[in-house]
N, C-alpha and C positions, 0 to 999 in steps of 0.2 A: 357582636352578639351580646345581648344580655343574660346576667348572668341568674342564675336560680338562686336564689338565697336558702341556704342549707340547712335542713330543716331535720328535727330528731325522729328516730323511729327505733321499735324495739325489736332486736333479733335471737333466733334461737342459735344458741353457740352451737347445739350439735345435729338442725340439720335446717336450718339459714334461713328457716319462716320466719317472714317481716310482720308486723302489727306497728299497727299508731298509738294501740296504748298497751301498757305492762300487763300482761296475765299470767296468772302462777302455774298455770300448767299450758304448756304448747299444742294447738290443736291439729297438729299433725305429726310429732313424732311421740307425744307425751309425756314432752320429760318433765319433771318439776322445776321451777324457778331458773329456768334456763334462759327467758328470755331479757336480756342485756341493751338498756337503751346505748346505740350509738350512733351518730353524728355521721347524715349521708353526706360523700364526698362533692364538691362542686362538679356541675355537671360541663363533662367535656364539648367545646365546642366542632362541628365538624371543619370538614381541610375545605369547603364551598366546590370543590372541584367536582368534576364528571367522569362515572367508570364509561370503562370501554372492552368491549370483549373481544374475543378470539376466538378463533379457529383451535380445539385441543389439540388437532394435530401440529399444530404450526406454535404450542406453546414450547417455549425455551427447556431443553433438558438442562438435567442439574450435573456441572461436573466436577461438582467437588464430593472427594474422597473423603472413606469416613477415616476418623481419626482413631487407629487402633489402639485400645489401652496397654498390649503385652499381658494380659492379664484374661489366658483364654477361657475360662471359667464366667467373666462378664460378657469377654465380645460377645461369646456362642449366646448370653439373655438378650444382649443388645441387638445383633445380627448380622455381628460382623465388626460395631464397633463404633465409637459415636457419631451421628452425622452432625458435622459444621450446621451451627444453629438451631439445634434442637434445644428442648427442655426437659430432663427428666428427673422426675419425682421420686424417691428412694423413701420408703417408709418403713416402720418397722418398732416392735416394743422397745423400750426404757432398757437401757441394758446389754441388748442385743450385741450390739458392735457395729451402730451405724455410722459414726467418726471414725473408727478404724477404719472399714473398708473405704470411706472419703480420702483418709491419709494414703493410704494403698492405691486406690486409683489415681491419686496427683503425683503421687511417687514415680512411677510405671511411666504415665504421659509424660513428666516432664524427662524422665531417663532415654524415652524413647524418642520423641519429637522433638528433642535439645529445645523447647520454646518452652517460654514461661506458662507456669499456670497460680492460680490464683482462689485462696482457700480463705473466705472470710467464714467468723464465726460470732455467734450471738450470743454463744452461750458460755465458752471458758477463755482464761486470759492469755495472753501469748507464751507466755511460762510453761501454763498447764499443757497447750497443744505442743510447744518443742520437747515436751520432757515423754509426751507418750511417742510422736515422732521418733525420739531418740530410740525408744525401748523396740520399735518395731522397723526399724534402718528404713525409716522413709524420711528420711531429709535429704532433698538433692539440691543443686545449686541454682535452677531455675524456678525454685519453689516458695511462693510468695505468700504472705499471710496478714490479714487484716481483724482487727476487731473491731465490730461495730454493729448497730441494730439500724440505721437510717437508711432507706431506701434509696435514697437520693445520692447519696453519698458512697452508696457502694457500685451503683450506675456511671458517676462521672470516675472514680477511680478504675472502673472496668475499664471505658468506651480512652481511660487515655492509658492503661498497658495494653488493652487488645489483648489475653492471657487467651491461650489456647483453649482453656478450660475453666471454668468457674464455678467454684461449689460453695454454697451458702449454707448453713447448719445453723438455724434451722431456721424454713418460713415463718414458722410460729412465735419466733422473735426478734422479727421485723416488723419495720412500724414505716407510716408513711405521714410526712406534714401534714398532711391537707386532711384528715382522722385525725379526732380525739379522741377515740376510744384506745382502750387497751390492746395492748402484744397477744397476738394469739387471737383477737375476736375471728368473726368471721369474716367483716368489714376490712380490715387490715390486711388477713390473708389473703383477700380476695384482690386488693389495690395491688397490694406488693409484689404478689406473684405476675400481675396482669402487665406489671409495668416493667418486672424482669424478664417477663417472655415479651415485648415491644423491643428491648434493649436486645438480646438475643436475636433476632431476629434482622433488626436495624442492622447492626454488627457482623453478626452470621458468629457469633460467640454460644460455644457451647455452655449450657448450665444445667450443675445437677444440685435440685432442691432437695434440702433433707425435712423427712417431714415427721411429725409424731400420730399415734394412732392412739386410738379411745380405749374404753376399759373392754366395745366389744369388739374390738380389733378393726376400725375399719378406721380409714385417714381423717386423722381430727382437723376440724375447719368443713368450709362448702362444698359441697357435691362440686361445685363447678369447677373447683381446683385440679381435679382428676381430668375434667374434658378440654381444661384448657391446655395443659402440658400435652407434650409429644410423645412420652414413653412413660409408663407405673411399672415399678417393681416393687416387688416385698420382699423386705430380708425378715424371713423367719427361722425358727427354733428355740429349742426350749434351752434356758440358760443353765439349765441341769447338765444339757447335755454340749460334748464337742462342737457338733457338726450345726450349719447355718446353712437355708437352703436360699437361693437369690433368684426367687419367680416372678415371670414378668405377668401383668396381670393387664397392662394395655399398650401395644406398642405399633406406632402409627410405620416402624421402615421394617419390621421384619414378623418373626411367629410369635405368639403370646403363649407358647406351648412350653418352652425351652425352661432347664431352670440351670442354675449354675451350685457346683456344691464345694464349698469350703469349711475348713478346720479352725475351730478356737484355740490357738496354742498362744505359748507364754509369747513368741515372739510375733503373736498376731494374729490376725487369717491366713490360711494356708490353702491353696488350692488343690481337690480333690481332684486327678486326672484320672481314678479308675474307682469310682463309688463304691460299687459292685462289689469289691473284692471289702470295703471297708465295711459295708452293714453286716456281711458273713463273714466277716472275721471270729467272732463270740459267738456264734450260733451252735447250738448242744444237739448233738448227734444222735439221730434215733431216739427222739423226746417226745412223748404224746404233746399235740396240740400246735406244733411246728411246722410249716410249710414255706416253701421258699418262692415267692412269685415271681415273675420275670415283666417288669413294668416298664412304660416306658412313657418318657418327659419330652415332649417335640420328637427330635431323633436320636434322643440319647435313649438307649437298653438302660435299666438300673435293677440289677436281682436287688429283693430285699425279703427281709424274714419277717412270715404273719405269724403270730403267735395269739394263742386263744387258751383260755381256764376256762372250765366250764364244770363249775361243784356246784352240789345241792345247796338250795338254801333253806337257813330257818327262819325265814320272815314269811308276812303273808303273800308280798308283790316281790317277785323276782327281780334283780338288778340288770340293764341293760349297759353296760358300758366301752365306750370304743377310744380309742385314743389313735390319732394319726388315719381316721375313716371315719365316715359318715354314719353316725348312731342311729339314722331312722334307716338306711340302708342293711345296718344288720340287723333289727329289728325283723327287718321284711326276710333277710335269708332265714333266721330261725325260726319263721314261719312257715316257711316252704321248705325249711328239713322236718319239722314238724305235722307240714300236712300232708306232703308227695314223698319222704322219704320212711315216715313212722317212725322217726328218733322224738322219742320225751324230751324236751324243750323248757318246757313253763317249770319247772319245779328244781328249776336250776336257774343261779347267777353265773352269768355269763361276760366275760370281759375279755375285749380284741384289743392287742395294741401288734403298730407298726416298728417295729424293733430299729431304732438307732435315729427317733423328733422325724422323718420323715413323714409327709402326709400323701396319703395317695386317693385319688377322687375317681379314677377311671374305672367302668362296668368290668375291666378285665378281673379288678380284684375278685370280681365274687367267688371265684371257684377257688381261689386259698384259703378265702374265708370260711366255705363252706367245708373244705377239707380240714382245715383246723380245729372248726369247732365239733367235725366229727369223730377225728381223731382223741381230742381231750375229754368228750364224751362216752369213749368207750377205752380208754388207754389202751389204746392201739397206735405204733408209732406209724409214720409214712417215711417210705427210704428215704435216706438222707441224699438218695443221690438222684433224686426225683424235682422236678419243677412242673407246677401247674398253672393254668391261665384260662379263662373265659368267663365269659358272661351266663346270668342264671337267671332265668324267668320267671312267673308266679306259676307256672304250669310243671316246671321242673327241668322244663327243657334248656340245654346248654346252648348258649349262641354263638356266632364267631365272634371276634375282635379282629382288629387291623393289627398291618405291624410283625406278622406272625414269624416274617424271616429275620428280621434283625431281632427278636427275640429270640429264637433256635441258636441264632449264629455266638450270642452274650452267653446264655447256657451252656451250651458245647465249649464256646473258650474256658470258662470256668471250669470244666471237669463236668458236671453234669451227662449221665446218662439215658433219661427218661424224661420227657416232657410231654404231660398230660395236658388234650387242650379240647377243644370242641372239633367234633366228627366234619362240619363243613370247612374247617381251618385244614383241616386231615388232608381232605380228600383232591384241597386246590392247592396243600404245598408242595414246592417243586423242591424243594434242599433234600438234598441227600446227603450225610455225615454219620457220624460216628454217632451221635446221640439215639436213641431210638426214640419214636412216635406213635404216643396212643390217641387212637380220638373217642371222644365219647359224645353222647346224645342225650342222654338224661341222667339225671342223678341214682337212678339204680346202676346203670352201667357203672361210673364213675365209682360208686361204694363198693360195688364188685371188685373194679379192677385193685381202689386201692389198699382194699382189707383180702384180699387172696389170699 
């Protein structure tokens, strides 16, 4: 085969639009001076061979087992736990504690697997990684460590220990011979990753990529990096606070629903076995603007407390602010306490936050948020021994949500005796306990019940 003679083109570093010639702004994501001439790689020949299909039923099952970390807080994001020859991509802010939970997960496999695993890093020296190892007792004796940025080099060292497990920190600085361009392009990312998922694969070697994210959170490098791997997670949280939450965002062998919740302590990440009880630990009793919702992440229950301020303001535009919820979401409930409920809105700053970096995206939140902010509205508290849940519509009407029983059954464990939800959730749950059940149907009922 002849070969292409390699020729330059310019790309955008943050969202991988190619051009022939350098433009100071990108015409598709519009960033300024983003676009970065580099050097396309030699174009691969193919194998001259012929596919051949099959019958899907007559295609070969897989039987290899996944390889469990010990570590039940990931399996439950992974699904169970890693499958031989996958790829998965771990992303997450500066900071966060994404080499920790790397050192914690090689710790775990190799304690548990007695097999080698294998932890190369791009980014600090062998000093610096055994001295945090040290601090956090994940050093075991199957635990092998490399530094290095060369693509090439950390594929022939994989493919000859064969390491159970293989974690790279970080794609972003790795580099591949056959690029001249710089660590981190999008070009590099895109080689590197392409040719440690072919090794994995080849192999049936597992690898998890550690990756970095942009100023607007989302995975720095090519769209394509995401579709080429086998599983995305995000490790979030704010570094204010404790708690780190580990959400899977694409995962080709299980649910992308699940999230996994772990602790910042001195000696590490700690696994969170009962959330629940940790977000309402600090939660203030009988406090206007307080509501405690009953949520839930894949099949995990997790109560957490919605809290709302709602003071007048003295500016001309009222302030809308939401922390750990969607800001044009409560935009639209204060609109609809506003027009279906008759509570004065506009002439008040209003601020939601989800009490303890938690972020919650489900329609169930609306009816805490809505109790919240009616309660801090009128200081009026809601019993402390009260949970609410459902969805709220631009008509007022309250809807069901799923889930309804393993949420009763988290509330009720917890002490809880009242759980306020929507009237069709009411009327099709079968649980009978100790908690009592109100249902409602629109927001005057709901205002009724909980200002009696």
């Amino acid at each position: 085969m002849i070969r292409k003679k390699s020729s330059g083109r310019y790309i955008c570093q943050q969202c991988g639009y190619q051009s022939i010639k350098w433009l100071g702004r990108c015409p598709d994501c519009g960033g300024w001076e983003t676009l970065v001439e580099e050097t396309a790689p030699l174009t691969r020949g193919g194998s001259g061979g012929s596919l051949a299909a099959i019958p899907l039923a007559d295609a070969p099952d897989s039987d290899e087992e996944r390889i469990g970390t010990g570590m039940v807080e990931l399996d439950r994001v992974l699904g169970g736990g890693i499958v031989p020859g996958s790829v998965v991509l771990i992303g997450g802010e500066p900071g966060i504690g994404k080499s920790t939970l790397i050192l914690h997960i090689l710790a775990a496999v190799a304690e548990n697997c007695r097999r080698k695993v294998l932890y190369v890093s791009g980014e600090e020296s062998a000093s610096q990684i055994k001295m945090r190892a040290r601090r956090l007792l994940a050093i075991q004796e199957d635990e092998y460590l490399a530094t290095g940025t060369e693509v090439e080099e950390i594929i022939a060292l994989a493919e000859e220990m064969r390491p159970a497990l293989l974690a790279v920190d970080s794609i972003q600085t790795m580099t591949c011979a056959d690029l001249g361009s710089a660590p981190g392009s999008v070009g590099q990312v895109r080689e590197t990753a392409y040719r440690l998922l072919g090794m994995a694969k080849r192999q049936n070697i597992p690898v998890i990529l550690v990756g970095h994210v942009t100023k607007e959170g989302s995975l720095a490098g090519p769209k394509v990096l995401e579709h080429m791997v086998d599983t995305v997670l995000s490790f979030e949280g704010d570094r204010s606070h404790a708690f780190r939450i580990l959400r899977t965002v694409k995962n080709r062998f299980g649910s992308t629903n699940e999230i996994g919740v772990f602790e910042m302590k001195e000696e590490g990440l700690v696994q969170v076995s009962n959330p629940s009880e940790i977000f309402l630990a600090e939660r203030p009793l009988d406090e206007p603007g307080s509501v405690v919702l009953p949520s839930v992440e894949g099949t995990r229950p997790i109560l957490v407390e919605v809290q709302a301020l709602v003071s007048p303001t003295n500016l001309g535009t009222a302030r809308r602010t939401a922390i750990g919820a969607d800001p044009q979401r409560l935009a639209l409930l204060c609109a609809v306490l506003e027009k279906k409920a008759g509570l004065v809105m506009y002439g008040h700053d209003i601020f939601l936050n989800i009490a303890g970096g938690i972020r919650i995206d489900e329609p169930a939140l609306d009816l805490g948020v809505i109790c919240a902010l009616a309660s801090s509205l009128r200081e009026r508290p809601l019993s402390s021994a009260t949970v609410v849940c459902g969805e709220v519509g631009l008509a007022g009407e309250i809807r069901a949500v799923g889930q309804i029983d393993i949420r009763l059954r988290e509330a009720e464990r917890l002490g809880f005796t009242r759980f306020i939800m929507p009237r069709s959730n009411r009327e099709r749950c079968s649980r009978s306990g100790q908690i009592e059940t109100v249902g409602v149907a629109n927001l005057h009922e709901l205002l009724d019940i909980i200002f009696e």
